[in-house]
C-alpha positions in Angstrom: 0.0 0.0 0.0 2.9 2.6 1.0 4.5 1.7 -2.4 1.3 2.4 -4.2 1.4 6.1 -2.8 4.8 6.8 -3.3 4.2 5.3 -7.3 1.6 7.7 -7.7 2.6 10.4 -5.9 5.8 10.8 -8.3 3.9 11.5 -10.9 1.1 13.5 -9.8 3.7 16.1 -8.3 5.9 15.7 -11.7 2.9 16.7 -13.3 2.5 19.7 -10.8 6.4 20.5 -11.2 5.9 20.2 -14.9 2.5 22.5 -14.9 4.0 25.3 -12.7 6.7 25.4 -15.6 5.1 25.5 -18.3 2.8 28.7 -16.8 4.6 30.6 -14.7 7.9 29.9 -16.1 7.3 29.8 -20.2 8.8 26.7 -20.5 7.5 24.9 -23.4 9.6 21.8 -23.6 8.6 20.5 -19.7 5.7 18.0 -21.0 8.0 17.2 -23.8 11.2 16.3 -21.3 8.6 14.4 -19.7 6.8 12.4 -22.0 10.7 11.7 -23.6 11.6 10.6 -19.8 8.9 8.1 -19.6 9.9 6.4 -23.0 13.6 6.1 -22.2 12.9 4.8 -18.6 11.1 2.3 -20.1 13.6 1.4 -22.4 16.3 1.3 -20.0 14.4 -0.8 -17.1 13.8 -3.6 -20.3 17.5 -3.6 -21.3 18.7 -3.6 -17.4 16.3 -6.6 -16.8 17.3 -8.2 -20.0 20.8 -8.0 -19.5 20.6 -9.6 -16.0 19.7 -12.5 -17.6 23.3 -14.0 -18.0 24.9 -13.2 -14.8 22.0 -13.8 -12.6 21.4 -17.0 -14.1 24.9 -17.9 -13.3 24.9 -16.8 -10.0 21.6 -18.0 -8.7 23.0 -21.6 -10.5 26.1 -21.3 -7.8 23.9 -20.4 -5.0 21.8 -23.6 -5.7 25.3 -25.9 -5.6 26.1 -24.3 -2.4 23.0 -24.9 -0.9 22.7 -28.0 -2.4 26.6 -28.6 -0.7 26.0 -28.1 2.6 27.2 -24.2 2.7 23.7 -22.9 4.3 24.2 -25.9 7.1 27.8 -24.9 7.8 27.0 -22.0 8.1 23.8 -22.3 10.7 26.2 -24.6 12.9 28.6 -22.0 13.3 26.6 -19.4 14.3 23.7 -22.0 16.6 26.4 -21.4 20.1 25.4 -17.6 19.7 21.9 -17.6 18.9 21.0 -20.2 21.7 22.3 -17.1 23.8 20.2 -14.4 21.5 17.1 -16.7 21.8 16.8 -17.9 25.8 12.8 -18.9 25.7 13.7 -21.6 22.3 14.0 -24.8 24.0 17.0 -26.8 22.7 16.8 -28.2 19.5 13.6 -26.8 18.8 12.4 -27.1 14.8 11.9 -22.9 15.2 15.9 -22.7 15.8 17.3 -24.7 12.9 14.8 -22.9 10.2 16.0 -19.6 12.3 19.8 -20.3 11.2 18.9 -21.8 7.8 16.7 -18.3 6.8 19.7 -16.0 8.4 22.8 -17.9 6.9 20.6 -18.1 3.6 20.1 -14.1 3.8 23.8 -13.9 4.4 24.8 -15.7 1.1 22.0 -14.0 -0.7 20.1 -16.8 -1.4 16.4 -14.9 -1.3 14.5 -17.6 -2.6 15.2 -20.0 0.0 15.4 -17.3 3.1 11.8 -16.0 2.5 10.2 -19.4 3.1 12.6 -20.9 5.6 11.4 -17.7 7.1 8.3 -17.8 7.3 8.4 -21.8 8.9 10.8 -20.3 11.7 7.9 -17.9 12.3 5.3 -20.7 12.3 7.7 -22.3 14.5 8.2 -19.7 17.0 4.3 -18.3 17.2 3.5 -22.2 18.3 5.9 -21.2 21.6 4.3 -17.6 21.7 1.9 -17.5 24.6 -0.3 -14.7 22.9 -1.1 -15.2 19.5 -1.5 -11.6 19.2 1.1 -10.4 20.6 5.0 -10.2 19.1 6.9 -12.5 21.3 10.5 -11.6 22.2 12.4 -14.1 20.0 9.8 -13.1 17.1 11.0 -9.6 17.2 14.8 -10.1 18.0 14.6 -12.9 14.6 13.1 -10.1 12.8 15.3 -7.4 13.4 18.2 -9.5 12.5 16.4 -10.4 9.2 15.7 -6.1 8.4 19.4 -5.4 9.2 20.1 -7.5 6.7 24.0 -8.8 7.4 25.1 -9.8 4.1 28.7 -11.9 3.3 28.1 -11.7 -0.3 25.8 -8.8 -1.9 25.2 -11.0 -5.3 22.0 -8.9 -6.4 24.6 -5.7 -6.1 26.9 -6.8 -7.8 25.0 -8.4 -10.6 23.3 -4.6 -11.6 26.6 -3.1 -11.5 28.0 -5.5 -13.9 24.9 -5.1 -15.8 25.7 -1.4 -15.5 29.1 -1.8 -17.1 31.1 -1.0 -14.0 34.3 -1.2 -14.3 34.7 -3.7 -11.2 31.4 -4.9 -9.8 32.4 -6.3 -7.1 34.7 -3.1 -5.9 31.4 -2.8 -3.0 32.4 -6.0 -1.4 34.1 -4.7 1.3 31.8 -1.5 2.2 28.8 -3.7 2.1 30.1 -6.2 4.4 31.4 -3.4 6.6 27.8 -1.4 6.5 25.9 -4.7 7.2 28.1 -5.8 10.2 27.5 -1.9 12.0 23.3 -2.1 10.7 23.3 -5.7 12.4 25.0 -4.8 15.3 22.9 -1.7 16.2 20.3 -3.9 15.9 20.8 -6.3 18.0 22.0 -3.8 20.5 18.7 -2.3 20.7 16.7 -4.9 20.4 19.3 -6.9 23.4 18.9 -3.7 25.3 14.9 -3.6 25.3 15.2 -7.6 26.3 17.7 -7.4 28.7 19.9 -9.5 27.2 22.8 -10.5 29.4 25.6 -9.6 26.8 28.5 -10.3 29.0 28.3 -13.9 28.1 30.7 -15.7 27.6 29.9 -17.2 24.6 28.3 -13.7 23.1 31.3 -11.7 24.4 33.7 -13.8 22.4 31.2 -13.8 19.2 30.9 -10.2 19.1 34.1 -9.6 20.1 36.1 -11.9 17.4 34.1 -10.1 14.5 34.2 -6.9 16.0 38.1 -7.2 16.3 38.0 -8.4 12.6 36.4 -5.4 11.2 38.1 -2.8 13.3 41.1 -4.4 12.0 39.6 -3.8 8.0 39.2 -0.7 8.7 42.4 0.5 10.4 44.1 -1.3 7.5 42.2 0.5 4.6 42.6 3.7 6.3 46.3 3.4 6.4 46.4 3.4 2.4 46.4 5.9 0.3 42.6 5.8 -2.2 44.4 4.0 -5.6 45.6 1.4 -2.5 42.4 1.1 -1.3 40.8 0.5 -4.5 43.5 -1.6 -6.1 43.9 -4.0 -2.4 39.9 -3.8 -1.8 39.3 -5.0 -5.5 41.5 -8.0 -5.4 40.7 -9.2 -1.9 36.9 -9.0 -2.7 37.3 -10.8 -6.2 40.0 -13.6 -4.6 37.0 -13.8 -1.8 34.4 -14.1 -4.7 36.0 -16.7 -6.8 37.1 -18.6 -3.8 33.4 -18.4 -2.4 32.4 -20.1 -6.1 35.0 -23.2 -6.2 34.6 -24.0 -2.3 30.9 -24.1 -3.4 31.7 -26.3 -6.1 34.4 -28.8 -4.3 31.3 -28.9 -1.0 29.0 -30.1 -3.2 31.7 -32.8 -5.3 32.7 -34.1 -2.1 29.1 -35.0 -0.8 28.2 -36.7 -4.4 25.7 -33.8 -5.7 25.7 -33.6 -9.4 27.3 -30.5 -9.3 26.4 -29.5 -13.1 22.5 -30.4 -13.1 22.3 -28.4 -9.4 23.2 -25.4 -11.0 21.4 -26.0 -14.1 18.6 -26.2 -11.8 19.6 -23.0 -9.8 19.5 -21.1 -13.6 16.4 -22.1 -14.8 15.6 -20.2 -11.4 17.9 -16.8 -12.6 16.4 -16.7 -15.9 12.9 -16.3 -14.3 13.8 -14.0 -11.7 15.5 -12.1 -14.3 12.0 -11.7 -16.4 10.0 -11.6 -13.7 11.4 -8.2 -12.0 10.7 -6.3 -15.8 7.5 -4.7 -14.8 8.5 -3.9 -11.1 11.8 -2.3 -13.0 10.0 -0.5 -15.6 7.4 1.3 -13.6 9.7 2.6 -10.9 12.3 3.7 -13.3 9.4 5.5 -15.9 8.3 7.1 -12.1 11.7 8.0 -11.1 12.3 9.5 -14.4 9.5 11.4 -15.1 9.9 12.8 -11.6 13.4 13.6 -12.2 12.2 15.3 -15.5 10.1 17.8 -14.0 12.8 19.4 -11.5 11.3 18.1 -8.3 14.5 15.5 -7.6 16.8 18.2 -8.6 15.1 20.6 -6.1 14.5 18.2 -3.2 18.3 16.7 -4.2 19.6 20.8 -4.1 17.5 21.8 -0.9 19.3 18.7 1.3 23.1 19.8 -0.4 22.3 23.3 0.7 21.2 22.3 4.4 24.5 19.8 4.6 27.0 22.5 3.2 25.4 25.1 5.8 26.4 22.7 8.3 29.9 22.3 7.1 29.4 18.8 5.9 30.4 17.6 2.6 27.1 17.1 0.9 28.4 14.7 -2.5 26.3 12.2 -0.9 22.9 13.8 -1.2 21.8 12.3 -4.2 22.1 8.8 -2.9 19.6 10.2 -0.3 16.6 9.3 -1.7 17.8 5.7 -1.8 18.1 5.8 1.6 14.5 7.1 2.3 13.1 4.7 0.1 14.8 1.2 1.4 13.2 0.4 4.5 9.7 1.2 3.1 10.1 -0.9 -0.3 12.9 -3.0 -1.7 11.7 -2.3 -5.4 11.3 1.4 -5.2 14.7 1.6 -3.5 16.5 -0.4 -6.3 14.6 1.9 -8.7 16.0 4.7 -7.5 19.6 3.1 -7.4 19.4 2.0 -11.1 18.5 5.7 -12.0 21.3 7.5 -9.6 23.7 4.8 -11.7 22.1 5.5 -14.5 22.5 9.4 -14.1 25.6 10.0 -12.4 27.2 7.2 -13.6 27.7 3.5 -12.3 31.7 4.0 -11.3 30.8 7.8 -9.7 31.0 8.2 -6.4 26.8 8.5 -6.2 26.6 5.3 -8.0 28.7 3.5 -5.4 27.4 4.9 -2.2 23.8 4.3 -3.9 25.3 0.5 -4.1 26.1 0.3 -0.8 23.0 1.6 0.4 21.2 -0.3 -1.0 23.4 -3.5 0.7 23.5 -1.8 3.8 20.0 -3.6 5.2 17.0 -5.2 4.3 13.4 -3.7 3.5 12.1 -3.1 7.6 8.0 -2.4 6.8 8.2 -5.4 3.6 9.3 -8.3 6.0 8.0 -6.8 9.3 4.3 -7.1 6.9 5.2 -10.6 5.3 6.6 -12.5 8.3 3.9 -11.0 10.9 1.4 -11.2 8.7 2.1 -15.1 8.1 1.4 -15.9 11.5 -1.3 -13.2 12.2 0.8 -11.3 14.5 -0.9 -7.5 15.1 0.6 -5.7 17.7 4.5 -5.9 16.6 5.9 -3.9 19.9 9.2 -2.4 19.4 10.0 -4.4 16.3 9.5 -1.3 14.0 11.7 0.9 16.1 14.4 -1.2 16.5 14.5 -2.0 12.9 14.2 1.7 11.5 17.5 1.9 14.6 19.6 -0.7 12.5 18.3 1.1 9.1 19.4 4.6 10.4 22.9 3.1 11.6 23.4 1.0 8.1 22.5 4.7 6.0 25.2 6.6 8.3 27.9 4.0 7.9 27.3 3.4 4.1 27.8 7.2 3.8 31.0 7.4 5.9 32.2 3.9 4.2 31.7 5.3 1.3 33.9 8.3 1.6 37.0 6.3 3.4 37.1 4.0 0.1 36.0 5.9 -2.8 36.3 9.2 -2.2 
């Protein structure tokens, strides 16, 4: 519903914009610029989506051979000593814990079409242990939070429309994005831990958060003891070696445990090529929106107003275009990668918009979308503090995709 208003309301005040123009102002070629904008958005949300074919089909095919492998598994017995302490009313070995680990580890390696529904039976799972049916329970909320700040190992999606884009290194927002997701995750578990009382001077938590945390204070004391062609040159190989190394321990995982490896991911990109159709009309409609609204001078003025306010306070407003972005991801993961494509697509996919747009847009999950779909699955209504604590982890992801941003491509 939220969507639906914001879809409409772009062109409604485009159409204002463009009226106030063309009367007050004598310009004759508004409608014209806008009418043009509509066409060309169109094109270019048809080409984008067509051109994902190849490399999301290839992706999503590696996914399904790690999942198939035992990657998503690996991955949820690593992290089950921790979130037996982040979860204290699951009983042990409870059904709602293992699809719990198996949604967040899928997130993680950005396998969406597994997470949602893995998802949705840890919810089932946990509302059976929720003494009102009504009523958000604890470990509902502090699963869903985790889910909205959205910590991500390998942002494939990202990537993939960067590529798409023709950047000249994709995956040059690994490193940011893994940094951005670790500070949105943390803040919300903080506040969610806080509102719980969770005891975080556990042992087992202690040495958790603290092992990572060391790890990424270390990342970034390291890149900000290089000079910016360092950064890039280091970031870009250590993400790519990550990548590729990701893709053949997928591949050996699966070998060693007797999958076919070649029909899994023939399987996985029958799955790419759909998703790669099926996103054309969400594409095209919020790019033809975007544009049309960009057209008219009301994304220029709102863009200009927030550069003016930022430079009055001293701060370097270069940023402000990926603003909108910002606004736009915790209400509504389309409209947000809408309005990423178009920054990409105006300032240029290598700019220094188009990559803090990217990183954005990795930086956490879509709050109100999976707050709606995973309550809403179990006919949860009064969701408590989960809303506040997710916009907290959304807030702290935008702020540290910004200052990211600046220490590596700026």
């Amino acid at each position: 519903m939220v969507l639906n208003y914001i879809w409409v309301a772009f062109f409604v005040i485009a159409f204002v914009f463009g009226l106030v123009k063309w009367i007050f102002m004598g310009d004759m070629e508004i409608f014209p610029a806008m009418t043009n904008a509509t066409f060309e958005m169109a094109k270019t949300g048809f080409e984008i989506s067509l051109g994902l074919t190849g490399v999301m089909t290839l992706w999503l095919g590696i996914m399904k051979v790690g999942e198939k492998g035992g990657m998503v598994g690996l991955l949820s017995r690593v992290t089950s000593p921790l979130f037996s302490r982040l979860f204290p009313e699951i009983p042990k070995n409870h059904p709602a814990m293992g699809a719990m680990l198996m949604n967040i580890s899928a997130n993680m390696l950005g396998l969406d079409n597994a997470a949602t529904p893995l998802g949705i039976k840890a919810m089932h799972g946990l509302q059976e242990l929720n003494p009102d049916k009504n009523r958000a329970s604890n470990a509902q909320i502090m699963f869903l939070v985790l889910n909205t700040s959205g910590l991500t190992i390998i942002p494939i999606s990202i990537m993939v429309y960067r590529a798409q884009m023709g950047a000249a290194n994709p995956a040059d927002i690994f490193i940011p994005i893994l940094l951005t997701t670790f500070f949105s995750t943390l803040a919300g578990l903080l506040a969610v831990g806080i509102v719980q009382k969770i005891n975080f001077f556990n042992k087992q938590i202690l040495i958790s958060l603290g092992l990572v945390s060391g790890f990424i204070a270390f990342v970034i004391w390291y890149f900000t003891t290089l000079s910016q062609s360092e950064i890039g040159t280091i970031s870009s190989a250590i993400a790519n070696f990550i990548i590729f190394g990701v893709i053949v321990s997928f591949i050996i995982m699966a070998f060693r445990r007797k999958v076919n490896v070649y029909e899994t991911f023939i399987d996985g990109a029958k799955e790419g090529f759909n998703y790669a159709i099926m996103i054309i009309p969400y594409l095209v409609a919020m790019l033809v929106a975007i544009g049309v609204f960009r057209a008219s001078g009301a994304l220029d003025l709102v863009e200009d107003g927030m550069a003016w306010l930022f430079v009055q306070m001293g701060v370097n407003a270069d940023f402000v275009p990926a603003i909108p972005t910002a606004t736009m991801k915790p209400l509504s993961g389309s409209g947000a990668r809408g309005l990423m494509l178009e920054a990409m697509e105006n300032y240029g996919v290598d700019s220094f918009v188009g990559r803090v747009v990217s990183v954005m847009q990795g930086s956490t999950e879509t709050t109100f979308y999976v707050l709606a779909v995973y309550f809403g699955a179990v006919g949860v209504k009064n969701t408590r503090y989960a809303v506040s604590c997710g916009l907290i982890a959304d807030l702290t992801g935008i702020v540290a995709a910004i200052l990211i941003s600046y220490l590596f491509f700026y």
